[in-house]
MDAnalysis code that builds the backbone (N, CA, C; Angstrom):
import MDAnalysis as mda
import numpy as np

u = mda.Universe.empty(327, n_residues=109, atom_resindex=np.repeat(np.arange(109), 3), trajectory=True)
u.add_TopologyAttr("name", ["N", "CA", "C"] * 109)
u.add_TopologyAttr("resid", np.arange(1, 110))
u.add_TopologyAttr("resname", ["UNK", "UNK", "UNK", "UNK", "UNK", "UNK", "UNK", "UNK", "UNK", "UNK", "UNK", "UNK", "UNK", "UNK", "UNK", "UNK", "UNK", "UNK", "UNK", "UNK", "UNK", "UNK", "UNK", "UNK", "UNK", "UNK", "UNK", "UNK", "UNK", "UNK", "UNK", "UNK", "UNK", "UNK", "UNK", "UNK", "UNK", "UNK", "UNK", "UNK", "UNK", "UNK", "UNK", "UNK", "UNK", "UNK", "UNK", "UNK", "UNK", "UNK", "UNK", "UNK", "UNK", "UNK", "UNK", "UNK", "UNK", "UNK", "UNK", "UNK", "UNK", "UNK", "UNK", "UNK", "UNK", "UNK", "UNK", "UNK", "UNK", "UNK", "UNK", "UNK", "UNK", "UNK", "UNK", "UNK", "UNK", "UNK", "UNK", "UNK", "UNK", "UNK", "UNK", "UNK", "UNK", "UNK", "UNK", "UNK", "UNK", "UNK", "UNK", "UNK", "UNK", "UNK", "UNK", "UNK", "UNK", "UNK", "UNK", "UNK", "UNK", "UNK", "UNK", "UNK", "UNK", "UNK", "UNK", "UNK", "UNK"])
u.atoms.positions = np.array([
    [0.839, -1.183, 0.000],
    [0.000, 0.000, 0.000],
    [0.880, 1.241, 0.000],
    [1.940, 1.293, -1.423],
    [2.788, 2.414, -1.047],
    [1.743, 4.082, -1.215],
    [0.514, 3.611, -1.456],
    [0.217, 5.642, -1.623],
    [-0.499, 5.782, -0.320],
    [-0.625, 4.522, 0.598],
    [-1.291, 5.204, 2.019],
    [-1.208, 6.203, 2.739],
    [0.442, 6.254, 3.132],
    [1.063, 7.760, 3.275],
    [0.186, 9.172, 3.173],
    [-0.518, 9.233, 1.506],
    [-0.802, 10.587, 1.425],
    [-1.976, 10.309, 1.605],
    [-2.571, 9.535, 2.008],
    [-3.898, 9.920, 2.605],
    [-4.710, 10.222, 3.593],
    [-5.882, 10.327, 4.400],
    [-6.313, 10.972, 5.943],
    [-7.111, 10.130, 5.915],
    [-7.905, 10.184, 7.481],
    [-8.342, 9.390, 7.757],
    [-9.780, 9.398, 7.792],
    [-10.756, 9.865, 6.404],
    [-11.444, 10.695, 5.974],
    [-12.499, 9.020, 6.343],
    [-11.934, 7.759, 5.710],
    [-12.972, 7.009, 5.707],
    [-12.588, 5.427, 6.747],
    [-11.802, 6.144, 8.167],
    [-11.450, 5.123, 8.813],
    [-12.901, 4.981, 9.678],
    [-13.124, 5.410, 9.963],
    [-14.804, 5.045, 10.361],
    [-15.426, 3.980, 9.738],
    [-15.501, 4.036, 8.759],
    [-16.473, 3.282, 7.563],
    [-15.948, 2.137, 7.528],
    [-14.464, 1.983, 7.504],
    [-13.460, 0.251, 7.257],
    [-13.721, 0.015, 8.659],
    [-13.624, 0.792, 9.846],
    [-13.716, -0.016, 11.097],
    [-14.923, -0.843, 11.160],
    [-15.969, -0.257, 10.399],
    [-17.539, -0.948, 10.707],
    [-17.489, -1.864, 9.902],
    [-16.811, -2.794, 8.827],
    [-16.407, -3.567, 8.345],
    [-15.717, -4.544, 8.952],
    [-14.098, -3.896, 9.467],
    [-13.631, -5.350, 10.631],
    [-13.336, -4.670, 11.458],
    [-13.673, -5.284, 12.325],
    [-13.056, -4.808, 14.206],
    [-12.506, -5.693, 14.623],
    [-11.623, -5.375, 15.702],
    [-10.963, -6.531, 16.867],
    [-10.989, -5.815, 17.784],
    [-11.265, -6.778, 18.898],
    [-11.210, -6.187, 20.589],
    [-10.571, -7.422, 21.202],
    [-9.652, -6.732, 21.774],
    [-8.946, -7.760, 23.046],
    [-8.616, -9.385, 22.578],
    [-8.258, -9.360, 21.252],
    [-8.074, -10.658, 20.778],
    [-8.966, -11.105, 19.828],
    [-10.127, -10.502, 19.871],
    [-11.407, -11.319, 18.664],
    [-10.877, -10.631, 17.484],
    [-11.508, -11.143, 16.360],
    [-11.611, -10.583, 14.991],
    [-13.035, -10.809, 14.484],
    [-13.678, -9.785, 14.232],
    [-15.143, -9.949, 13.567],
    [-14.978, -8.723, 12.152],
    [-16.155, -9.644, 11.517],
    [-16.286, -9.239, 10.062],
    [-17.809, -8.877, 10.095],
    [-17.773, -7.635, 9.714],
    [-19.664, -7.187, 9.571],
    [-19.959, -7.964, 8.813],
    [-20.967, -8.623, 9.217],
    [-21.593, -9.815, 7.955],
    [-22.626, -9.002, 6.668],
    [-23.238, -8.086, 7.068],
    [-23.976, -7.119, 6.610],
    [-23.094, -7.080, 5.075],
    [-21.626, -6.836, 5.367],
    [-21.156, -6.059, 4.022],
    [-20.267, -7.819, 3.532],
    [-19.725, -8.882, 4.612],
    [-19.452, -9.912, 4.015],
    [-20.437, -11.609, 4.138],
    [-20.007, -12.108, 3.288],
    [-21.239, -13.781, 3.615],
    [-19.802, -14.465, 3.937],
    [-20.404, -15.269, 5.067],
    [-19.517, -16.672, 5.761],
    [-19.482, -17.479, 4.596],
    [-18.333, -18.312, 4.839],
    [-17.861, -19.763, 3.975],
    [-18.261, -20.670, 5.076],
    [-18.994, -21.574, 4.011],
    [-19.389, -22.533, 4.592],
    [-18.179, -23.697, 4.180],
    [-18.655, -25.085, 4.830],
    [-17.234, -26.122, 4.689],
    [-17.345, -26.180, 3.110],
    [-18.633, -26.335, 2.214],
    [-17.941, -26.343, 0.665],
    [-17.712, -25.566, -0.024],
    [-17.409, -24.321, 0.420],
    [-16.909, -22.664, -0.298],
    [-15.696, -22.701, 0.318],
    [-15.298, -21.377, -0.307],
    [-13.673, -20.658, -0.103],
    [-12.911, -20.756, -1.347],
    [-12.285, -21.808, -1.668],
    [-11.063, -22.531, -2.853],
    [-11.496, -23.237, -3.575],
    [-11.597, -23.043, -4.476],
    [-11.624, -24.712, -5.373],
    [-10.722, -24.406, -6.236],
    [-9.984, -25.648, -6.315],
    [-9.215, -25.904, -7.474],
    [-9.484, -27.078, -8.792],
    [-9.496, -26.249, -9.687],
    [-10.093, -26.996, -11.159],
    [-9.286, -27.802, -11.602],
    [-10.047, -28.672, -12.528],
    [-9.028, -29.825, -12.867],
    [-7.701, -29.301, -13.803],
    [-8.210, -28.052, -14.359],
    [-6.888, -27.364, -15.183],
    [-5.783, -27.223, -14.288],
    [-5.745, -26.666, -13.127],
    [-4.912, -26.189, -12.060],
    [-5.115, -25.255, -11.365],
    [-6.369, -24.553, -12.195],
    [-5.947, -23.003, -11.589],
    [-6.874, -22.926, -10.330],
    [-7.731, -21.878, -9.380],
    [-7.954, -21.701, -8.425],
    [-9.063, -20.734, -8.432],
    [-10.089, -21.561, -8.045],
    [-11.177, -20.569, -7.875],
    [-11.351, -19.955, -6.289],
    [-11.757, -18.511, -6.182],
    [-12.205, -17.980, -5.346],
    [-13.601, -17.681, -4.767],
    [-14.204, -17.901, -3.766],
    [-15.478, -17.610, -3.696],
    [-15.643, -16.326, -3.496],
    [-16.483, -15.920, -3.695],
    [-17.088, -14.027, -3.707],
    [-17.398, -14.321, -2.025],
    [-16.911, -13.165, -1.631],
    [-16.706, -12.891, 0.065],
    [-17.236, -11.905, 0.699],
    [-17.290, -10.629, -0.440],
    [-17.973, -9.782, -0.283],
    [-19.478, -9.472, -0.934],
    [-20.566, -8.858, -0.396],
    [-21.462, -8.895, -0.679],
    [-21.438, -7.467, -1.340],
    [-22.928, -7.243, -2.110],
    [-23.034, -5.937, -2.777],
    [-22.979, -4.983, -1.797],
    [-23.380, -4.962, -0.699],
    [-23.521, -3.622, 0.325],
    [-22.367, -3.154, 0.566],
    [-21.139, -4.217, 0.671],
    [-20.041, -3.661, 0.651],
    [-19.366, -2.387, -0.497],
    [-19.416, -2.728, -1.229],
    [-19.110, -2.006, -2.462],
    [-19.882, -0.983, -3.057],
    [-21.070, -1.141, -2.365],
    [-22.119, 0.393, -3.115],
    [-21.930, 0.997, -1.509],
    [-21.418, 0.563, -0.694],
    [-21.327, 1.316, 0.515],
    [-20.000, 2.138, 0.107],
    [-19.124, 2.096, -0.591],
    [-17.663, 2.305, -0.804],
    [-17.925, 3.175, -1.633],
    [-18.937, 3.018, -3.017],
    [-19.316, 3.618, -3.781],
    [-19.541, 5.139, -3.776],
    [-20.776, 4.713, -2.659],
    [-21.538, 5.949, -2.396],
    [-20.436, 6.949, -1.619],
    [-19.557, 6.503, -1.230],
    [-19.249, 7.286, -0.311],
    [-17.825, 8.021, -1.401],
    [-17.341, 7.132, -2.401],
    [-16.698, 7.824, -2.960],
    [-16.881, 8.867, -4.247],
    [-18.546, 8.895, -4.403],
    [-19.289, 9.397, -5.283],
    [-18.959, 10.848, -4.732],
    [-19.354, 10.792, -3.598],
    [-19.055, 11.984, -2.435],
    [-18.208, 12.888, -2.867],
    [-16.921, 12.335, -2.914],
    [-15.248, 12.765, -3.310],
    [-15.112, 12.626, -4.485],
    [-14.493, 13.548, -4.927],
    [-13.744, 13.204, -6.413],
    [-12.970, 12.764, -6.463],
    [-13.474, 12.180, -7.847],
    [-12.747, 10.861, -8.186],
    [-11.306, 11.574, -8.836],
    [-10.444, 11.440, -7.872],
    [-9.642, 11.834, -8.339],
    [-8.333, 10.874, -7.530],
    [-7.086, 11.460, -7.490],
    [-5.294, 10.361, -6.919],
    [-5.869, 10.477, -5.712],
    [-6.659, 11.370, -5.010],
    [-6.664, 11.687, -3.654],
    [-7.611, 11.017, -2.842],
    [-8.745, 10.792, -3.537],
    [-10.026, 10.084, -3.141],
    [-9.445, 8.653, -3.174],
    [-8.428, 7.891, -3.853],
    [-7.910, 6.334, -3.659],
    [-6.896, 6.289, -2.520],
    [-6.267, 7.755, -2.584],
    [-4.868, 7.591, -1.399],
    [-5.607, 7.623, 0.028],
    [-7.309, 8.380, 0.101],
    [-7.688, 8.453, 1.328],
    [-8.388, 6.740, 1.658],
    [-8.734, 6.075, 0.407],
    [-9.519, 4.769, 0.984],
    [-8.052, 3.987, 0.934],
    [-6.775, 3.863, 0.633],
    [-5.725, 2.962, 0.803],
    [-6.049, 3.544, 2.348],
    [-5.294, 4.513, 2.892],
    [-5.141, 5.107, 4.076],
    [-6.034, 4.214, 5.238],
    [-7.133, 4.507, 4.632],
    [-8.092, 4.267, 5.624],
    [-7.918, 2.287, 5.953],
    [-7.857, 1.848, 4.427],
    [-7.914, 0.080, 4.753],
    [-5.814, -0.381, 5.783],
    [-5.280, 0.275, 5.487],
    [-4.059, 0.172, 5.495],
    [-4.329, 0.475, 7.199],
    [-4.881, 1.784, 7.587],
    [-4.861, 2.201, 9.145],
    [-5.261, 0.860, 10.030],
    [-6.611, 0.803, 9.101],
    [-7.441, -0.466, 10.009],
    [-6.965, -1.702, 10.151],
    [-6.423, -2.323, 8.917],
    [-5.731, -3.408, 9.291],
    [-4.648, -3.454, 10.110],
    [-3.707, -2.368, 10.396],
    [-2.927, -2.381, 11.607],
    [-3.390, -2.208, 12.485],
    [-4.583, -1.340, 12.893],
    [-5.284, -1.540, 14.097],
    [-5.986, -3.007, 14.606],
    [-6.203, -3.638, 13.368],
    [-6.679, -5.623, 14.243],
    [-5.869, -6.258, 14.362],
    [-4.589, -5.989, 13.388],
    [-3.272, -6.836, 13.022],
    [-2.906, -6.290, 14.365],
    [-2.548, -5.243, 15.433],
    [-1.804, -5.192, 16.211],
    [-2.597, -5.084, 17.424],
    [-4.036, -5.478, 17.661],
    [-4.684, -5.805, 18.362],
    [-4.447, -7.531, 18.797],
    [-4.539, -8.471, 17.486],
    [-4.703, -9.782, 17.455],
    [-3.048, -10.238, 17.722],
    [-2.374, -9.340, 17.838],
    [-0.838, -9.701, 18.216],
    [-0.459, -9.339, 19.157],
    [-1.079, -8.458, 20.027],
    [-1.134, -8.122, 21.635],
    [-1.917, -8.974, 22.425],
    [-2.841, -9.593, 22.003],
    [-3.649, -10.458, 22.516],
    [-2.990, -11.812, 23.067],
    [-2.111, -11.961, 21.545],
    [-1.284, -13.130, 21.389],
    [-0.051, -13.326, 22.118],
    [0.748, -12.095, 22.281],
    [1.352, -11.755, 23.041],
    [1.404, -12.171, 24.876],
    [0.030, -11.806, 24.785],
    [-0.524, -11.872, 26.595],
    [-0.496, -13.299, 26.574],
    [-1.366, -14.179, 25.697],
    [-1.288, -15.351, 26.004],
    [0.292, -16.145, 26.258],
    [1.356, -15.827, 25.341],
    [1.926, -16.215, 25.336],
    [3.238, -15.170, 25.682],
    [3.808, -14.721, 26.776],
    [4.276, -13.753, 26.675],
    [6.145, -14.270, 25.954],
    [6.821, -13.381, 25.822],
    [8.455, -13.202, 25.735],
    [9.279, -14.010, 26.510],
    [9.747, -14.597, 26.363],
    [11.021, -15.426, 27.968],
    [11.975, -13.991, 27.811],
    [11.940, -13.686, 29.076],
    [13.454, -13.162, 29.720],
    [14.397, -14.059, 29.970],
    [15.681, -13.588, 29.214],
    [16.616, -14.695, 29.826],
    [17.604, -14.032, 30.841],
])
């Protein structure tokens, strides 16, 4: 995510209501994604290659939409939604590794 940098934190609100973590959990608004069930996620075809299941639902993306309809569409309106996905994922990524942490702490030697 090298253009995160120039962006603010215009739509970290909006990615938080998407994924959160507290104190170790990780949750996904189901609203904007659908669960895999045991026969979704991967499949791989007899050619080789690798199918993906669709993860996200439409609300996700006309939610993203609308909001970038807002802003112009312009370098600045993508550097503020990198910003914003880039913020949030270090905020669960370093939530779910403090958590992990506690459980398992450092040896002092």
């Amino acid at each position: 995510m090298g253009l995160a940098p120039y962006g603010t934190d215009t739509y970290c609100e909006l990615i938080r209501r998407l994924a959160t973590s507290k104190n170790g959990s990780f949750r996904l608004d189901l609203d904007y994604f659908q669960a895999l069930g045991s026969n979704q996620g991967m499949q791989v075809k007899e050619d080789g290659t690798v199918e993906l299941a669709r993860i996200s639902r439409i609300g996700w993306s006309s939610c993203l939409a609308r909001r970038a309809s807002l802003t112009a569409r312009s370098r600045s309106a993508t550097w503020i939604l990198r910003f914003a996905m880039q913020h949030v994922f270090e905020e669960v990524f370093f939530d779910l590794l403090n958590a992990l942490h506690r459980q398992v702490p450092a040896r002092t030697s």
